[in-house]
C-alpha positions as semicolon CSV with decimal commas, in nm:
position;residue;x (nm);y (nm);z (nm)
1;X;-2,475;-2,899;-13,162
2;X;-2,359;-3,235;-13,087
3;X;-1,947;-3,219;-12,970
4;X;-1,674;-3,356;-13,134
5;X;-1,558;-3,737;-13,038
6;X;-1,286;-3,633;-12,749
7;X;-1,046;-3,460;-12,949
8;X;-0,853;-3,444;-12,614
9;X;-0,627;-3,741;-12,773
10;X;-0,482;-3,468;-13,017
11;X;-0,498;-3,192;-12,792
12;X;-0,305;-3,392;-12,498
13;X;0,019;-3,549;-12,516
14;X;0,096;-3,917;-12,392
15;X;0,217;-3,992;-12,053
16;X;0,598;-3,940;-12,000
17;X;0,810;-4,188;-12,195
18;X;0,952;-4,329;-11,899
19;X;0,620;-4,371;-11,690
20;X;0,471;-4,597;-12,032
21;X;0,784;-4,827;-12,034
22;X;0,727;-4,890;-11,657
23;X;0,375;-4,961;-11,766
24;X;0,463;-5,157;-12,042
25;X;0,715;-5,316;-11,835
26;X;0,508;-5,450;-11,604
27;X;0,231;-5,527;-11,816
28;X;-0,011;-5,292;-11,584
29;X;-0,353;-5,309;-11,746
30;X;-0,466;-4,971;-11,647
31;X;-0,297;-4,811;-11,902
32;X;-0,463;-5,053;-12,209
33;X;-0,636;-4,826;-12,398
34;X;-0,451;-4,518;-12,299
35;X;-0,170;-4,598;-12,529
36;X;0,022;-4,869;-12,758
37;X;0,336;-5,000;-12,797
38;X;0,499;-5,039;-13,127
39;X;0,811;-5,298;-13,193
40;X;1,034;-5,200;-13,415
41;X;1,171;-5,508;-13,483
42;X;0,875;-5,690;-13,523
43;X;0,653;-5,468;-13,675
44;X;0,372;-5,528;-13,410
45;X;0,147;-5,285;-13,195
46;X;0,052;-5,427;-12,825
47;X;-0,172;-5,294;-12,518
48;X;0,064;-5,227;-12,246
49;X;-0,106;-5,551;-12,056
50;X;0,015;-5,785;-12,358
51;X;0,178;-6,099;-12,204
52;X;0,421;-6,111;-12,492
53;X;0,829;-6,116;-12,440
54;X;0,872;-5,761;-12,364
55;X;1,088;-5,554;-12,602
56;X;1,373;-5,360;-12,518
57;X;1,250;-5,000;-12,466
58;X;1,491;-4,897;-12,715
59;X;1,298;-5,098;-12,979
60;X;0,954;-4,921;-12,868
61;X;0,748;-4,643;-12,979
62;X;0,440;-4,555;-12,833
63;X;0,074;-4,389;-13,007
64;X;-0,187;-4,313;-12,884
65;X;-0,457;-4,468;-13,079
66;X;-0,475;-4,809;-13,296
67;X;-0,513;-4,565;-13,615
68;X;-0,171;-4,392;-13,558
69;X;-0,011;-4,724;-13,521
70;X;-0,193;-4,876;-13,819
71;X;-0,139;-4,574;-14,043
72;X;0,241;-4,602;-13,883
73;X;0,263;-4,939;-14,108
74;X;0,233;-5,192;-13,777
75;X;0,043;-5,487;-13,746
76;X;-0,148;-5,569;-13,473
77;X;-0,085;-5,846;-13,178
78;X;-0,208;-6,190;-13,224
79;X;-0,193;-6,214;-12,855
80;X;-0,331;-5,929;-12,679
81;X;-0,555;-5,841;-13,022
82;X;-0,541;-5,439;-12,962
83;X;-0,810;-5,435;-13,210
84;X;-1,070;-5,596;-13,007
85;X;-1,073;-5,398;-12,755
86;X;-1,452;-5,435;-12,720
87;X;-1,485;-5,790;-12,728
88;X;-1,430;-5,827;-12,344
89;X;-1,605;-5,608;-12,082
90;X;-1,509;-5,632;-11,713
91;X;-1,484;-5,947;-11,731
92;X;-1,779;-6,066;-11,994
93;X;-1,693;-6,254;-12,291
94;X;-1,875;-6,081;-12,538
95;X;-2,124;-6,367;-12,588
96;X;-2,235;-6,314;-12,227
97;X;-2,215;-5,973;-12,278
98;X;-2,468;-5,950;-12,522
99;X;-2,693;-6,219;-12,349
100;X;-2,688;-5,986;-12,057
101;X;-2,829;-5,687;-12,262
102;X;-3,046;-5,882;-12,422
103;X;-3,209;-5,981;-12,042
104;X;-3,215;-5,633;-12,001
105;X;-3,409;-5,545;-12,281
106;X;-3,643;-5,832;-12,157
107;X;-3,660;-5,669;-11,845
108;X;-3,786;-5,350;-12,021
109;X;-4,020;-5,515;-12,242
110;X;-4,236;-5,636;-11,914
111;X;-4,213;-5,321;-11,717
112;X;-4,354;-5,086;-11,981
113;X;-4,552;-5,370;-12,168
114;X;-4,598;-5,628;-11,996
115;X;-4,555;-5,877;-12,248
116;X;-4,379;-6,204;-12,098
117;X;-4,402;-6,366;-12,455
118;X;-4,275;-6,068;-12,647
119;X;-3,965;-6,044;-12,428
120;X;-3,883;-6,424;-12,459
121;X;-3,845;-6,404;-12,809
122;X;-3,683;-6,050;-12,821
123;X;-3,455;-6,204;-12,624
124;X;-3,345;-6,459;-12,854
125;X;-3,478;-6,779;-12,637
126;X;-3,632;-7,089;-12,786
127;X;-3,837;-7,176;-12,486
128;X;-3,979;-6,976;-12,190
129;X;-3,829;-7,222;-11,945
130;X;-3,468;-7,150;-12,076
131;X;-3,577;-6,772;-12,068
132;X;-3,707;-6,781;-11,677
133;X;-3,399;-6,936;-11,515
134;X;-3,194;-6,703;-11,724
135;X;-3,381;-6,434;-11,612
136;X;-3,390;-6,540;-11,268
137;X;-3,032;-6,548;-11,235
138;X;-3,012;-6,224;-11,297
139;X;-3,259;-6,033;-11,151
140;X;-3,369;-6,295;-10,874
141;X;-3,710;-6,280;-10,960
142;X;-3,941;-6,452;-11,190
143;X;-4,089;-6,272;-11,548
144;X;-4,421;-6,237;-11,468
145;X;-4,305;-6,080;-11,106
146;X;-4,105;-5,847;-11,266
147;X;-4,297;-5,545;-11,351
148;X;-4,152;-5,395;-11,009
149;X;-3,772;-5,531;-11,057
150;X;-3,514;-5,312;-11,208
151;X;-3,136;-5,289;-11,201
152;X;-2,845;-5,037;-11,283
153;X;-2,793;-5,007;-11,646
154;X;-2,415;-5,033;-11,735
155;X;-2,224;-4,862;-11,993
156;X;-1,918;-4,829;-12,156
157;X;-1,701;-4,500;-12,121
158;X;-1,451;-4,468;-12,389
159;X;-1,217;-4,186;-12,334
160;X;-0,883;-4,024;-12,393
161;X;-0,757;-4,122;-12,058
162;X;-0,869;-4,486;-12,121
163;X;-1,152;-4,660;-12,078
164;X;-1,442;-4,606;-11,831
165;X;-1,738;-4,811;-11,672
166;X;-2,078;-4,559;-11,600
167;X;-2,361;-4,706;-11,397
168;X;-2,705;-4,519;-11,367
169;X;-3,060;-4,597;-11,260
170;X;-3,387;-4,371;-11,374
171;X;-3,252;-4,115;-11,058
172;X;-2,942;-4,015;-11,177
173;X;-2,543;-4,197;-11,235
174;X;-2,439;-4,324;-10,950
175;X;-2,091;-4,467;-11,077
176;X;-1,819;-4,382;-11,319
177;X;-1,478;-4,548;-11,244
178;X;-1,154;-4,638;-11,487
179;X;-1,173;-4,967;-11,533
180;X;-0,854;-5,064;-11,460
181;X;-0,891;-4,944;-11,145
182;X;-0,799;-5,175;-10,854
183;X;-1,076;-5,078;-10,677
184;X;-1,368;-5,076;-10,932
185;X;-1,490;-5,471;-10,861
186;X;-1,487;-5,293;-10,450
187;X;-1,704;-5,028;-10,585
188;X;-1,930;-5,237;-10,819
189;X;-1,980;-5,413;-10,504
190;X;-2,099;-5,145;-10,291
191;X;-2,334;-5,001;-10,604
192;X;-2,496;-5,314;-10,577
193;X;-2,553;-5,290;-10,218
194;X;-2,634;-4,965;-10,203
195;X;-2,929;-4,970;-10,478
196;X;-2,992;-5,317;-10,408
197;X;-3,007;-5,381;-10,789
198;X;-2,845;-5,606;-11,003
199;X;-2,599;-5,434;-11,239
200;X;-2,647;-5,546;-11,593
201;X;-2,507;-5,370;-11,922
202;X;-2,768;-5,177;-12,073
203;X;-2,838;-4,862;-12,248
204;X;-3,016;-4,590;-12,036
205;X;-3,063;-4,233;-12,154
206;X;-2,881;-4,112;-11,820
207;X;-2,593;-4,277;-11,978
208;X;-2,656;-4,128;-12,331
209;X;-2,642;-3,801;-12,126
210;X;-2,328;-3,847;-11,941
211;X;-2,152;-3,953;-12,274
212;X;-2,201;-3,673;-12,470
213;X;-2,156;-3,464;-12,137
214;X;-1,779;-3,619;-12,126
215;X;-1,744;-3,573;-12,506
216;X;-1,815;-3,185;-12,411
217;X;-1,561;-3,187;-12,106
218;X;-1,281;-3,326;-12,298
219;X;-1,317;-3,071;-12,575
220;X;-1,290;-2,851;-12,357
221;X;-1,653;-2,667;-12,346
222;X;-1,771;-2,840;-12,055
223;X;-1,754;-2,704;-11,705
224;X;-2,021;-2,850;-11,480
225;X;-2,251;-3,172;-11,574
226;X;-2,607;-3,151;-11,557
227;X;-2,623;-3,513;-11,544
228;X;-2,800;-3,652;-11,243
229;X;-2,657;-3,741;-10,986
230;X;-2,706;-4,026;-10,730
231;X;-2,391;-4,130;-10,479
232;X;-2,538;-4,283;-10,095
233;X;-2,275;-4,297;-9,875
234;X;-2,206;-4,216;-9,538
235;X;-2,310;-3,879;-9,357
236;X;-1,940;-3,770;-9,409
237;X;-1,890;-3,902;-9,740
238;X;-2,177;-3,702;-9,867
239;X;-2,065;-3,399;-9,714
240;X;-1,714;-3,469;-9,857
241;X;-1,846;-3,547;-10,195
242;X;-2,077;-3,189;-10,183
243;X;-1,798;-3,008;-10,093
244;X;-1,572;-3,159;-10,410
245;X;-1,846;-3,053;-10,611
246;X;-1,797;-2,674;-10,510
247;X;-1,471;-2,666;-10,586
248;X;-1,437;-2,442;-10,956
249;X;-1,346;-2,582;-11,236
250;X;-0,964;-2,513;-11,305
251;X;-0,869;-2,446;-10,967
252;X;-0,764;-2,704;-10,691
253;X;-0,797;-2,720;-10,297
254;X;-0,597;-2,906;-10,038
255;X;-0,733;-3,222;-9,813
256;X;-0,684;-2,951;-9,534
257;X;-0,894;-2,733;-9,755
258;X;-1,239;-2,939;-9,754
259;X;-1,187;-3,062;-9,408
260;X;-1,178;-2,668;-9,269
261;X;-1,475;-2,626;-9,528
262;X;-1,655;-2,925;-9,336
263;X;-1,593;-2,746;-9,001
264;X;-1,292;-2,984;-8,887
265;X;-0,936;-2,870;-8,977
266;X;-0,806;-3,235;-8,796
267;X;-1,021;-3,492;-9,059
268;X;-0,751;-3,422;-9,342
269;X;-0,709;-3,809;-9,328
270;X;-1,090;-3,865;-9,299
271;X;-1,136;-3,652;-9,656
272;X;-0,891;-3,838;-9,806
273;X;-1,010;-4,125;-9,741
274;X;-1,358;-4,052;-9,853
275;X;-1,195;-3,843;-10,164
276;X;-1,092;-4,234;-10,273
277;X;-1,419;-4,418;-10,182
278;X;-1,584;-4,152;-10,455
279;X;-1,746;-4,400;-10,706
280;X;-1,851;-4,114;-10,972
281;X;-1,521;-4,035;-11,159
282;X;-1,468;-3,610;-11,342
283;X;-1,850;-3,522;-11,234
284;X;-1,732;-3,530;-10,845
285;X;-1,405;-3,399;-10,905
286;X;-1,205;-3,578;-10,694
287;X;-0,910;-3,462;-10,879
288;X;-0,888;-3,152;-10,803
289;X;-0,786;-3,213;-10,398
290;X;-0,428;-3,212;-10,394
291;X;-0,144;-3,189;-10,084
292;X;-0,113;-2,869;-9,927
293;X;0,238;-2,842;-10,045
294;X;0,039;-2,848;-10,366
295;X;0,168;-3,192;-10,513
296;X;-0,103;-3,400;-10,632
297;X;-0,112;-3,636;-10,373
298;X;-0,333;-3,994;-10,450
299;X;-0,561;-4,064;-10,760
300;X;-0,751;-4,406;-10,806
301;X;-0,713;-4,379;-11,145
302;X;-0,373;-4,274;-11,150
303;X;-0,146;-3,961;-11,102
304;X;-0,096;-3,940;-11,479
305;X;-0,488;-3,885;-11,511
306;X;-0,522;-3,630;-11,279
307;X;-0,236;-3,447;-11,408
308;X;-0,393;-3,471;-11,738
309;X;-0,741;-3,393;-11,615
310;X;-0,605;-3,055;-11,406
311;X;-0,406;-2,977;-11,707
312;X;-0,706;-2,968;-11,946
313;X;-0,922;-2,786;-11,702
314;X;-0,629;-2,518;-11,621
315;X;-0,532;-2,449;-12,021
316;X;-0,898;-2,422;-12,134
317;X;-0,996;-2,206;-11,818
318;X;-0,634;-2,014;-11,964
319;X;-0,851;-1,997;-12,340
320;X;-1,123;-1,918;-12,236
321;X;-0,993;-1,586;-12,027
322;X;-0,812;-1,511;-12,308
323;X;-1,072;-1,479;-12,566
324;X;-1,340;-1,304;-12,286
């Protein structure tokens, strides 16, 4: 049965009032998607990022999709255009954006084919010389050299806690990061490096997987992904990152916790350092380490996330013993 689209935006409520006017406030990008602003005196809806005169809070109210704001009788932004919020990804103007894809596709085309002259004009290029520099720039090999080439397929996340950026290859995901994160162009970065692949947006069915696996875990009938799974890293890393993935879901463990599971009650600092360099977002729960005086401690993407993500898991754990 295919899941529900994240009904975790009705299920959920927004962050607290004051912690979206600080957003808002200091137009912090992180939160676009994750709510929007409505002026009362203007009649206008914004992203929290908008570089617009910012309102008195007073004069605000906040929703937490472009619908309720719509349906709310605003308008949306001329400047920050909340209803576009596909039309630039990490960084791509969408014209790019699709040119990339389509060079993916291409790519495809003369792996499983290959067909050189059927991918040129799939890909929507007049001559074959515009279509092998193109393609060179991207994948640093020429057309006809490319049966062997591939690269990490990149797709786009949407989600009740904002927008995400998945990355898989035909092993397994081997990202999934916020993407307002400060450290996501770090992490691309080291993704690259690792599976010494260009990273081009693309569908994959890895990806298809993951979405509807996150559709699942938002609804609340999701505990573990079956997703694969693909994240090199250090010796320690990986042992951190195994150890995250043992951890139940709906309960939590301390930094001291996983570094006494690992055999070494003094690399509390060590864990959490590698708990931050995790590069696949929810399916290695990173989120649920926390201090041992049990506050929540760091979050990449944000304490507000991983008290929302700990507060799903914890009330439909709560359900679900309630109905067994």
């Amino acid at each position: 049965m295919t899941p529900p689209d994240f009904p975790l935006v009705d299920t959920l409520p927004l962050p607290a009032r004051p912690e979206m006017e600080r957003a808002y406030l200091n137009g912090d990008a992180s939160y676009d998607g994750v709510f929007y602003l409505a002026v009362k005196t203007t009649g206008i809806f914004c992203r929290p990022s908008c570089t617009a005169r910012k309102p008195k809070p007073e004069n605000v109210e906040f929703f937490s999709t472009v619908k309720e704001a719509m349906f709310a009788g605003y308008r949306a932004c001329l400047r920050c255009r909340p209803l576009e919020g596909e039309g630039d990804r990490h960084g791509l103007t969408f014209q790019a954006y699709c040119r990339a894809r389509r060079l993916a596709a291409a790519l495809d085309v003369i792996k499983h084919r290959g067909e050189v002259d059927e991918a040129v004009f799939d890909a929507g290029y007049e001559s074959h010389s515009g279509f092998r520099d193109a393609f060179a720039r991207v994948f640093s090999t020429a057309p006809g050299q490319a049966v062997s080439a591939d690269a990490v397929r990149l797709g786009w996340m949407d989600t009740p806690i904002g927008p995400m950026i998945a990355g898989a290859t035909d092993t397994g995901i081997n990202l999934l990061e916020f993407t307002g994160r400060r450290m996501l162009e770090a992490q691309l970065d080291t993704v690259q490096r690792r599976f010494k692949q260009p990273l081009v947006p693309a569908d994959h069915p890895h990806l298809d997987t993951l979405k509807s696996e996150l559709q699942s875990y938002f609804a609340g009938t999701l505990r573990e992904f079956s997703v694969p799974v693909v994240a090199p890293g250090t010796d320690f890393e990986e042992r951190v990152w195994a150890e995250l993935c043992k951890i139940p879901y709906g309960e939590t463990r301390s930094y001291e916790d996983v570094a006494i599971a690992l055999g070494n009650r003094a690399a509390v600092r060590a864990v959490g350092r590698a708990n931050g360099l995790n590069r696949i977002a929810i399916v290695i729960p990173c989120h649920r380490v926390v201090n041992k005086s049990g506050e929540l401690g760091g979050y990449g993407g944000g304490l507000w996330r991983k008290r929302r993500l700990l507060h799903l898991e914890k009330s439909s754990s709560s359900q679900r013993d309630m109905e067994s």
